[in-house]
C-alpha positions in Angstrom: 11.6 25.2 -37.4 14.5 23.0 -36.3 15.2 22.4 -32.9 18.1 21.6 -30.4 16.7 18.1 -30.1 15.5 17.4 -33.8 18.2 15.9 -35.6 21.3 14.4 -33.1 21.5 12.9 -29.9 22.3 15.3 -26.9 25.5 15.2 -25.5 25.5 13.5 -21.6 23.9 15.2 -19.0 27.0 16.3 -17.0 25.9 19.6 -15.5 22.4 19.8 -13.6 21.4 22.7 -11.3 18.6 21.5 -8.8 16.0 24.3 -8.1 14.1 24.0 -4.2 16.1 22.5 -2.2 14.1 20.9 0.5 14.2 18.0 1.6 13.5 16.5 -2.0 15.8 18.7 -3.8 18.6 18.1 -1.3 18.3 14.3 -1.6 18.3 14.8 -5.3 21.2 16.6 -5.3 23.3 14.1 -3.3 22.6 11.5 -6.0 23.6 13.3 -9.0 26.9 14.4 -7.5 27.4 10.6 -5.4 27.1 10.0 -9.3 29.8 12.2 -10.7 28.0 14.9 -12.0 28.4 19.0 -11.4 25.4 19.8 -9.5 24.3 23.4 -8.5 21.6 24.0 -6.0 19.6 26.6 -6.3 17.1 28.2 -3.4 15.6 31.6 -2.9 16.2 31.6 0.7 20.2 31.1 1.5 18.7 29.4 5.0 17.2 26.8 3.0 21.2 26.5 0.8 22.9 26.8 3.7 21.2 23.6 5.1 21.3 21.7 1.9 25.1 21.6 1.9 25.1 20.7 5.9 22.4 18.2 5.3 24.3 16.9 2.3 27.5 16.8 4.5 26.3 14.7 7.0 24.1 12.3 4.5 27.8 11.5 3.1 29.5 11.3 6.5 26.9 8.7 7.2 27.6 6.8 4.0 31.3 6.9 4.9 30.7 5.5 8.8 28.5 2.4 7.0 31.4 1.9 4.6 29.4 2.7 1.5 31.7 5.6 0.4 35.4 6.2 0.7 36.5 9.4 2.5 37.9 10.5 -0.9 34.7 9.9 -2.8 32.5 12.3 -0.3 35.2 14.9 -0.5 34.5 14.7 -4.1 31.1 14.7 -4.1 31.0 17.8 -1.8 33.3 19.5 -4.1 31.0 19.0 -6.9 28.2 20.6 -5.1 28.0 24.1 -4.4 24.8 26.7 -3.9 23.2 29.8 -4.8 20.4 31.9 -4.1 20.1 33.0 -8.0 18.9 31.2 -11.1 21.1 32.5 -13.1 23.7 30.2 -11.7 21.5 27.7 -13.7 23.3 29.2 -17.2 25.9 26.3 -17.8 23.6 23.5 -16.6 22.7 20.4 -19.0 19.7 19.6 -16.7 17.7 21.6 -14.6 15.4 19.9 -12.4 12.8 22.0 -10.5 11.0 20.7 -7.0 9.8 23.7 -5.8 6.4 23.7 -4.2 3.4 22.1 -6.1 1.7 25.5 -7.7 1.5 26.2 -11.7 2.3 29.8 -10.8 5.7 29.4 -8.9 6.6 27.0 -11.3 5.6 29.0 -14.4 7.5 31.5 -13.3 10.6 29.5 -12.9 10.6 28.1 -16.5 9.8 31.4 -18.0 12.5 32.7 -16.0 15.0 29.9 -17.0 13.8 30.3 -20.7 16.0 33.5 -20.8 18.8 31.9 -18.8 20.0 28.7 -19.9 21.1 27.4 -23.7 18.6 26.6 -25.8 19.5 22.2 -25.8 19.5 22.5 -22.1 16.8 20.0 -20.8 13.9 21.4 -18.4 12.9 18.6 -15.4 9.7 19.0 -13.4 9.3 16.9 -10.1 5.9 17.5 -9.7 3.7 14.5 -8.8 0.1 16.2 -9.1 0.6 18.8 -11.8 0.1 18.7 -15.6 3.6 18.8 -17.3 2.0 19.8 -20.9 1.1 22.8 -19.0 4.1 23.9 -17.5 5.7 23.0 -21.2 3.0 25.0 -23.5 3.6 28.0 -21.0 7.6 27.3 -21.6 9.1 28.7 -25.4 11.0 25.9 -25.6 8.2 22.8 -25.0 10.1 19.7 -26.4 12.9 20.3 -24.1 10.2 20.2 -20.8 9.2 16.6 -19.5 8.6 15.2 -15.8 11.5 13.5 -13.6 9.6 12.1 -10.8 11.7 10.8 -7.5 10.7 9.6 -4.7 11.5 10.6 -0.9 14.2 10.1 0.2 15.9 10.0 -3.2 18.6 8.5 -2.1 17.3 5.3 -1.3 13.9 5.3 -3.4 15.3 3.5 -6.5 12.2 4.6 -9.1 12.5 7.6 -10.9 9.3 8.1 -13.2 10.3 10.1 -16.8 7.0 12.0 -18.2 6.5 12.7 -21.1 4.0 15.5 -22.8 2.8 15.3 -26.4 5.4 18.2 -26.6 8.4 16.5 -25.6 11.1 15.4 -27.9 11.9 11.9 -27.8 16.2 13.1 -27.8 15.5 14.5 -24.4 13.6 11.2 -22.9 16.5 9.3 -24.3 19.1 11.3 -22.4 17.0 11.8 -19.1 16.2 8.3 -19.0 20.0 7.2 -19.6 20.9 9.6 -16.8 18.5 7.4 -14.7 19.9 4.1 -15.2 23.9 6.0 -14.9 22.4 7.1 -11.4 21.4 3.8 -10.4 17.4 4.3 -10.4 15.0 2.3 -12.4 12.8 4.7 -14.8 9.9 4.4 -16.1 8.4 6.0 -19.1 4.9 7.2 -18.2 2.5 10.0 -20.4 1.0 13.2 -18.5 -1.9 12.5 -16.3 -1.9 13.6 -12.6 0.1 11.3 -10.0 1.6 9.5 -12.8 1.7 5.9 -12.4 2.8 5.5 -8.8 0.9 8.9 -7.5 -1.7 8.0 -9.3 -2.7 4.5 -7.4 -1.3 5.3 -4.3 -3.0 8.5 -3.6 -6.4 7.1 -4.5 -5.9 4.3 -1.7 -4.9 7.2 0.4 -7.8 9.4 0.0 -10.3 6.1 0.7 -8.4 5.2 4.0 -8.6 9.1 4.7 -12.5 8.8 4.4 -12.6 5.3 6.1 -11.1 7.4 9.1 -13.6 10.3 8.6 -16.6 7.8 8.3 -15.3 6.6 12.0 -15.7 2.9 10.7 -12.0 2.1 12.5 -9.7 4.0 14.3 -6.2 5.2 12.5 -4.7 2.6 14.3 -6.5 -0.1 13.5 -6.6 0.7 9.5 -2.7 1.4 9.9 -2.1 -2.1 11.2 -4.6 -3.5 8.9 -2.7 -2.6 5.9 0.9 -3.4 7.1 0.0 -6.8 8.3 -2.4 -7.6 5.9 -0.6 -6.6 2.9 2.8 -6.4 3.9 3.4 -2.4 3.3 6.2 -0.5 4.9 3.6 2.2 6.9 -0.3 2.3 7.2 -2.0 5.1 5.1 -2.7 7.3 8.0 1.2 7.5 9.2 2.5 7.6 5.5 -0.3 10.7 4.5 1.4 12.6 7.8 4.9 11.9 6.3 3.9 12.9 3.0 1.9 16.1 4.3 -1.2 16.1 4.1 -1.4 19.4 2.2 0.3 17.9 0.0 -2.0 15.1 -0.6 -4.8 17.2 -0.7 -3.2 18.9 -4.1 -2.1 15.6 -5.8 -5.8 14.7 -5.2 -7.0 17.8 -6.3 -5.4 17.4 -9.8 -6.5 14.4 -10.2 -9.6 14.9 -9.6 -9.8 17.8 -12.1 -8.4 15.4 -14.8 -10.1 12.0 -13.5 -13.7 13.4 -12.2 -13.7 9.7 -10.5 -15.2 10.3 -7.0 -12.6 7.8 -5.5 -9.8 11.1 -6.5 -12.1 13.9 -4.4 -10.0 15.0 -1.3 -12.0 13.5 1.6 -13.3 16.7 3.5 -10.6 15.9 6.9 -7.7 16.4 4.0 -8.9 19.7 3.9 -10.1 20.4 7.6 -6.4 19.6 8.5 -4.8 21.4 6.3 -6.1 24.4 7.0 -6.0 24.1 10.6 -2.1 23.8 10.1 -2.2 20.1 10.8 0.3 18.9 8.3 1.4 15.7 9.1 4.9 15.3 10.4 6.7 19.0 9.1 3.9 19.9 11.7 4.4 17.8 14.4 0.4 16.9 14.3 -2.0 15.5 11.4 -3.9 12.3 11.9 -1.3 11.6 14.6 0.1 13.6 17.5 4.0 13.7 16.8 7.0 14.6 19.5 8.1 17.9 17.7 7.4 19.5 14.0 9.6 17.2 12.2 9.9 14.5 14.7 9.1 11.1 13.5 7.8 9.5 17.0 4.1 9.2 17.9 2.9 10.5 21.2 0.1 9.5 22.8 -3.0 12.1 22.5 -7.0 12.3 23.2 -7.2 9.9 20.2 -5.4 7.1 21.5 -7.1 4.1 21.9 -7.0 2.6 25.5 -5.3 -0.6 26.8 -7.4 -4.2 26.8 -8.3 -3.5 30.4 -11.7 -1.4 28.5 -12.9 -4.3 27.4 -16.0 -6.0 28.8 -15.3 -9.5 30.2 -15.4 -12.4 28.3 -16.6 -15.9 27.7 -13.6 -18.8 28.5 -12.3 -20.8 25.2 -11.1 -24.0 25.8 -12.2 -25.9 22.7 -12.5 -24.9 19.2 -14.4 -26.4 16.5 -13.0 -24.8 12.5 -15.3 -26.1 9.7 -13.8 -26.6 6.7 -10.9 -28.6 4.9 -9.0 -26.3 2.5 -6.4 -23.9 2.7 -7.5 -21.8 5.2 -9.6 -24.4 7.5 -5.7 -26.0 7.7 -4.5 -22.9 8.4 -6.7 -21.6 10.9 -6.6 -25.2 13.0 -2.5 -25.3 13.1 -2.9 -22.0 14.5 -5.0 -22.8 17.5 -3.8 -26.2 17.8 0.1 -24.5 18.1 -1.3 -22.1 20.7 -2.9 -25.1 23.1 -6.4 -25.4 21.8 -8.3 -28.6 21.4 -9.6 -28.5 18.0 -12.4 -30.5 16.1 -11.6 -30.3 12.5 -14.7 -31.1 10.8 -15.6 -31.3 6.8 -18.2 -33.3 5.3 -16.7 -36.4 5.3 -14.1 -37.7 7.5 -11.9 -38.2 4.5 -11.5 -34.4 3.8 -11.0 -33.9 7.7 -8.2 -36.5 7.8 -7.0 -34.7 4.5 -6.6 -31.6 6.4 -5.0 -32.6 9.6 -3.0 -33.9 7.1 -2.4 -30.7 5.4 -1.3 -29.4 9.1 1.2 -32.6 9.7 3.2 -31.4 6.9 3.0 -27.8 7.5 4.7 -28.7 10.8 7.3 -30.9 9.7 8.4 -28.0 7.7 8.8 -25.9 10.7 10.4 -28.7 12.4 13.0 -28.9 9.7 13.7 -25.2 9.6 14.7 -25.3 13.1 11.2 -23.4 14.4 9.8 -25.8 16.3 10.8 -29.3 18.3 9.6 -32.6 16.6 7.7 -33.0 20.0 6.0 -30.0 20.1 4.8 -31.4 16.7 2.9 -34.1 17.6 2.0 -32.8 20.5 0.2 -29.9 18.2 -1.2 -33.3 15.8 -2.2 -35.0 18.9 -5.0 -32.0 19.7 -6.8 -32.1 16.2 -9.0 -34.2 16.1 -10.7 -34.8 12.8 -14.6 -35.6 12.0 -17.1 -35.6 9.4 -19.7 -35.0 11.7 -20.6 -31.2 12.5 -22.2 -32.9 15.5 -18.9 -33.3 17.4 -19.0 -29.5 17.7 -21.5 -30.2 20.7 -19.3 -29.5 23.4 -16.2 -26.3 21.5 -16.5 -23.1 23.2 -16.1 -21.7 19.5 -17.3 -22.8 16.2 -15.5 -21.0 13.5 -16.2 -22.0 9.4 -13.5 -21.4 6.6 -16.1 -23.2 4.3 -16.1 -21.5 0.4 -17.1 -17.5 0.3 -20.9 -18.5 -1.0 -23.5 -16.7 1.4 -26.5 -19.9 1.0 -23.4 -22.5 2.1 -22.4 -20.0 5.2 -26.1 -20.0 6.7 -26.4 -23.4 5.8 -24.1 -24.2 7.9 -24.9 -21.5 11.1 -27.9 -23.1 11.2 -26.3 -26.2 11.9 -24.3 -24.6 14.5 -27.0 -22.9 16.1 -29.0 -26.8 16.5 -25.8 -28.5 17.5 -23.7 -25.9 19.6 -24.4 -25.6 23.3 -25.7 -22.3 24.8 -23.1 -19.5 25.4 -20.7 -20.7 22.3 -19.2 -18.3 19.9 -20.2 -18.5 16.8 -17.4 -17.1 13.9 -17.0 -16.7 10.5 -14.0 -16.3 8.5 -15.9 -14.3 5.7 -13.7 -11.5 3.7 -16.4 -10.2 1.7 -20.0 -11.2 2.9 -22.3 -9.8 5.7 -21.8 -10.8 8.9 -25.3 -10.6 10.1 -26.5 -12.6 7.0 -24.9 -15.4 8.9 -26.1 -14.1 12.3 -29.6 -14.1 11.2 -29.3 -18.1 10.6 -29.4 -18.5 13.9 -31.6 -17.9 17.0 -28.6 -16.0 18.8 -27.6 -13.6 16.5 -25.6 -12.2 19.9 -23.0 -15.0 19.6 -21.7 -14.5 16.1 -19.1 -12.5 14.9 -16.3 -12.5 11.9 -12.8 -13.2 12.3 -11.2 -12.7 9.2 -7.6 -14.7 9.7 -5.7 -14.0 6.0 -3.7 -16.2 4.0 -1.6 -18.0 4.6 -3.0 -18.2 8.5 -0.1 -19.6 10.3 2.2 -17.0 9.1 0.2 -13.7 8.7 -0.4 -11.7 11.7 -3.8 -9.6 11.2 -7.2 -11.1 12.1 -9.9 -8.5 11.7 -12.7 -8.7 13.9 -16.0 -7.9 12.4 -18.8 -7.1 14.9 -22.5 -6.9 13.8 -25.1 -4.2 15.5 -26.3 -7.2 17.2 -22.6 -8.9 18.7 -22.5 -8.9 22.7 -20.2 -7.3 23.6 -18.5 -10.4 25.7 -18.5 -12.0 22.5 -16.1 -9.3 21.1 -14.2 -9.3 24.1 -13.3 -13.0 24.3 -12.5 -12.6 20.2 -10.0 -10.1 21.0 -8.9 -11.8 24.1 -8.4 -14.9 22.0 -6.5 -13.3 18.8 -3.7 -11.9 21.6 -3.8 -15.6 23.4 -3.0 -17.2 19.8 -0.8 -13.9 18.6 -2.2 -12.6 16.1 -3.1 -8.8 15.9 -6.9 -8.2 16.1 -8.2 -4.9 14.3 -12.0 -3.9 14.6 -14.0 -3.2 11.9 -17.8 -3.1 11.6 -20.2 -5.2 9.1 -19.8 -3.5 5.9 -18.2 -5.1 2.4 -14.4 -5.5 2.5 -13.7 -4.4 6.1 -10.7 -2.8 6.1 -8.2 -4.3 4.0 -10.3 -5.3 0.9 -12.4 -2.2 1.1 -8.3 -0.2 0.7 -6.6 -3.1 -1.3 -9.3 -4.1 -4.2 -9.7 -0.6 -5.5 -6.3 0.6 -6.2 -6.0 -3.4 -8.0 -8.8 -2.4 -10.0 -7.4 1.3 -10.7 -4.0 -0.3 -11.7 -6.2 -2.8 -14.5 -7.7 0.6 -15.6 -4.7 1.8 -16.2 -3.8 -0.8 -18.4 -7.1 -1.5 -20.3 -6.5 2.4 -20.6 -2.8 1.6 -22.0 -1.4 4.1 -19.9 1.8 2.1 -18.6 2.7 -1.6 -19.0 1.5 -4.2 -16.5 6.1 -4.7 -16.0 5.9 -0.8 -15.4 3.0 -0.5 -13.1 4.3 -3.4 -10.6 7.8 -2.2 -10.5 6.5 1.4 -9.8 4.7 0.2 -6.7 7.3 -2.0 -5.7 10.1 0.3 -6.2 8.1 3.5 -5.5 6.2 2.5 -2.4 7.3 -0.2 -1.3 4.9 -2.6 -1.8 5.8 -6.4 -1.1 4.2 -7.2 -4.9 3.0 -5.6 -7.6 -1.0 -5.3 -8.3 -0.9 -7.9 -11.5 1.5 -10.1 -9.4 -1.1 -10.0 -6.4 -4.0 -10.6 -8.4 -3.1 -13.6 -10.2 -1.6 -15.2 -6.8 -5.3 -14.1 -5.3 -7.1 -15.4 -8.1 -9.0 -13.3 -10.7 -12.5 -14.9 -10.1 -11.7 -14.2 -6.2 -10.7 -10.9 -7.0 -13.9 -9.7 -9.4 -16.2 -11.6 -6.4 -14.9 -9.2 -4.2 -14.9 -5.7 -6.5 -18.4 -6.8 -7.4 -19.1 -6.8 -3.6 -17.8 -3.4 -2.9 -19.7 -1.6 -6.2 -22.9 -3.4 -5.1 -22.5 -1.8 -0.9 -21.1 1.2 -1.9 -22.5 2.4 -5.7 -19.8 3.9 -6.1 -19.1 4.1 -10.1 -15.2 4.0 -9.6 -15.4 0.6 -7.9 -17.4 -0.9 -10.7 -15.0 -3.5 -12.2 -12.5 -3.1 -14.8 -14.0 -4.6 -18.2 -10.7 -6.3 -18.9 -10.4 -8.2 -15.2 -14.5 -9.5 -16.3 -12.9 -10.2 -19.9 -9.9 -12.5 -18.5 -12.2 -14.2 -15.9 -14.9 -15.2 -18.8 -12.2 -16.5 -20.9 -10.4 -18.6 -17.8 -7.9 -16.9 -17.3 -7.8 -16.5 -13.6 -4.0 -16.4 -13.0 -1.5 -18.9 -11.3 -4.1 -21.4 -10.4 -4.8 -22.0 -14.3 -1.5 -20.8 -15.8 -2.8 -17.4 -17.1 -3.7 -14.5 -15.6 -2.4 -10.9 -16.2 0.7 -13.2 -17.1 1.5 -16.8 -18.1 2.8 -19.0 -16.0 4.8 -22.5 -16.5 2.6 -25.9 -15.4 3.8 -27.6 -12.8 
């Protein structure tokens, strides 16, 4: 049998009615009719309508006071909106795009109801982000015209918009949902049914791990929070953006896609669930992981969780001199940094040629600064002037810290702590810059395991903030002290983690990039589709195929290898297509091909 969408393509979308209107059906609403078109909102409770239209009155009265609309463009919007408490008033609409709350039976209900309302080429939206849209179609009597439009909060600003479709779908509705999308101003992307979608789908997973990083006690909620901003760049920590989100909410996105995925990184940590039932929801609450001002209130208020001012610590050990071993990237990096900050440092490789090479590497990094106008040219060479460069790891004799940035290979590291442990005097710190191995591997090297501890600086070290300091079960705690004591002294943020494979950011960051290649070896979405969904859809800095080819593909398996072989987890075992690319050389920018190609310089 024929249907509405067989033959011709639909007319434009110029009427939609908007079912739920909280605070993602509101903000969808504003778009569509900031767009030009007729929009209808549509709640059971005429509370909820009556605070859509003053919600939607003052979004555009603060559009007008920016000077992004014109007085006679929110007057028109506003008259293009108007509200009901009846789905019936859904019967001329083009569109109808439900976001009622996230439950096959209320939604159901809605499309069965709307089945016997609307024309039969009228288009059926689902927002869900968790739920199967071939369900809600099969239970619909019209199943081509049912696909997903996924928004993000607040849809306003959020510029993806992800267009599902089921095996049911006709391709004529897709081609005028999708052309609405790009009329509103949004990006879409055309993803197939599976739970979370492409977006959902890797950020929820990251989520749910930070969740159970926090349950395991491993860090505290601030600690992974900062972690993850200043060591990836993102907008909000997990913790803060799963109470924005709800965490009931979270809990059912991870529940579908666990049904669908069985992968054991998807199962709802156990606190998901002890908070939602105990009514702490996040934000809407005014508690979840943190302690908020009022239900609704976006400020954090100090509670019996929050962690205690410096003035806890033990006291620690004075730093005067600092020795870095090493004389790449980071070794450069690390030695500006202290150098800038006052420290006397001993920049020592294995031959003096490599440490001259590197204090080098930090003369031109500061003549850059000194030309942008950050620094004076005397302050340079007054920075030079304290590096002093060796190829001797005996000159480290006399530092109050010796800290290597030498190449992640475990034999090399304790190598070289045995080294410090003959030529370091009594009462030195001992450090390692280590992002993937064990701590006390390199502790064990020496006859003071007490002294050593890992400060993982990330790249590139003058400019990012974190440091994350990694104590062993056998660190003093002086030693951890005068770490943290030191990160403040040379401003950077320090965040404490214990000894365990990928501390905090590697253990969160290196599973959703190998969830996003599984998604392509799975040919699910595009690699263009997956990084513009993170980047447009939660804000990340990069996407996860641009990241991995600047990190380095080798780096990258090293590091997923690391985290399978701690945790045995079978989710973290390694994409097949990241070890495929890495056999064949392709280990991104550094060689010219990665996930992409890339022009020789």
């Amino acid at each position: 049998m024929a249907t509405p969408f067989s033959d011709t393509p639909l007319s434009p979308l110029k009427t939609v009615a908007v079912i739920g209107l909280g605070t993602m059906g509101t903000g969808i609403a504003e778009v569509l009719t900031r767009a030009g078109r007729e929009v209808v909102g549509i709640d059971v409770s005429e509370a909820a309508a009556t605070q859509a239209g003053a919600a939607l009155e003052t979004s555009l009265a603060r559009a007008v006071g920016r000077g992004r609309l014109g007085e006679r463009e929110r007057d028109d919007a506003l008259a293009r909106f108007r509200t009901s408490t009846d789905l019936a008033a859904a019967a001329d609409a083009d569109l109808v795009i439900e976001v009622v709350p996230e439950s096959y039976e209320i939604k159901q209900q809605v499309f069965r109801a709307l089945d016997g309302i609307v024309r039969p080429d009228t288009i059926l939206a689902t927002g869900t982000n968790a739920l199967s849209v071939t369900r809600l179609a099969a239970d619909s009597a019209h199943p081509e015209r049912v696909l997903g439009l996924h928004f993000f909060n607040p849809a306003p600003a959020m510029r993806l918009v992800e267009v599902v479709s089921s095996v049911l779908t006709a391709p004529a509705a897709v081609t005028a949902v999708t052309d609405l999308a790009l009329d509103l101003g949004k990006e879409p992307v055309a993803v197939g049914d599976r739970p979370g979608f492409v977006a959902d789908g890797l950020l929820f997973g990251y989520l749910n791990q930070a969740a159970a990083m926090y349950e395991a006690k491993y860090a505290s909620r601030e600690d992974i929070d900062a972690a993850m901003r200043l060591g990836c760049g993102l907008p909000m920590g997990p913790l803060a953006l799963l109470d924005l989100i709800g965490v009931d909410t979270a809990r059912t996105v991870l529940e579908a896609m666990y049904a669908a995925s069985r992968d054991r990184l998807h199962a709802p940590a156990p606190i998901l669930k002890q908070l939602s039932e105990a009514g702490l929801t996040g934000r809407k609450s005014g508690r979840g992981f943190y302690t908020y001002e009022a239900p609704g209130s976006a400020v954090v208020v100090r509670d019996a969780l929050t962690p205690l001012d410096g003035t806890a610590l033990a006291p620690g050990r004075a730093v005067r001199q600092v020795g870095v071993a090493g004389s790449g990237t980071m070794a450069s990096g690390i030695t500006e940094v202290f150098a800038k900050a006052g420290y006397d440092v001993v920049l020592a490789a294995r031959t003096e040629e490599k440490a001259q090479a590197a204090k080098a590497r930090v003369g031109k990094s500061l003549a850059r600064s000194v030309d942008k106008g950050r620094m004076t040219a005397e302050t340079a060479a007054q920075t030079l002037d304290r590096i002093r460069p060796t190829g001797s790891y005996d000159d480290f004799a006399e530092v109050d810290l010796a800290l290597e940035a030498i190449a992640e290979d475990l034999a090399a590291k304790q190598q070289l702590f045995a080294t410090f442990d003959k030529v370091c005097k009594p009462g030195a710190i001992l450090a390692t810059t280590t992002s993937s191995l064990p701590v006390v591997a390199c502790a064990r090297a020496t006859s003071r395991p007490q002294d050593v501890i890992g400060m993982h600086f990330f790249n590139p070290a003058p400019a990012m903030k974190l440091v994350e300091v990694v104590r062993t079960v056998l660190t003093a705690d002086d030693v951890h002290s005068t770490v943290r004591g030191l990160c403040a002294s040379i401003k950077k943020h320090p965040v404490d983690c214990g000894d365990r494979a990928g501390f905090i950011v590697n253990a969160l960051l290196f599973p959703y990039l190998n969830n996003a290649i599984k998604m392509v070896q799975e040919h699910y979405a595009s690699l263009d589709d997956i990084d513009a969904a993170m980047k447009l859809g939660g804000g990340y800095p990069m996407g996860p195929f641009e990241l991995l080819d600047v990190v380095g593909l080798d780096v990258s398996l090293a590091i997923e290898k690391v985290l399978h072989r701690e945790f045995r987890d079978p989710g973290l075992a390694p994409a097949p297509l990241l070890e495929h690319l890495v056999a064949a050389g392709c280990l991104g920018r550094k060689t010219g091909r990665g996930f992409r190609e890339y022009a020789k310089r």
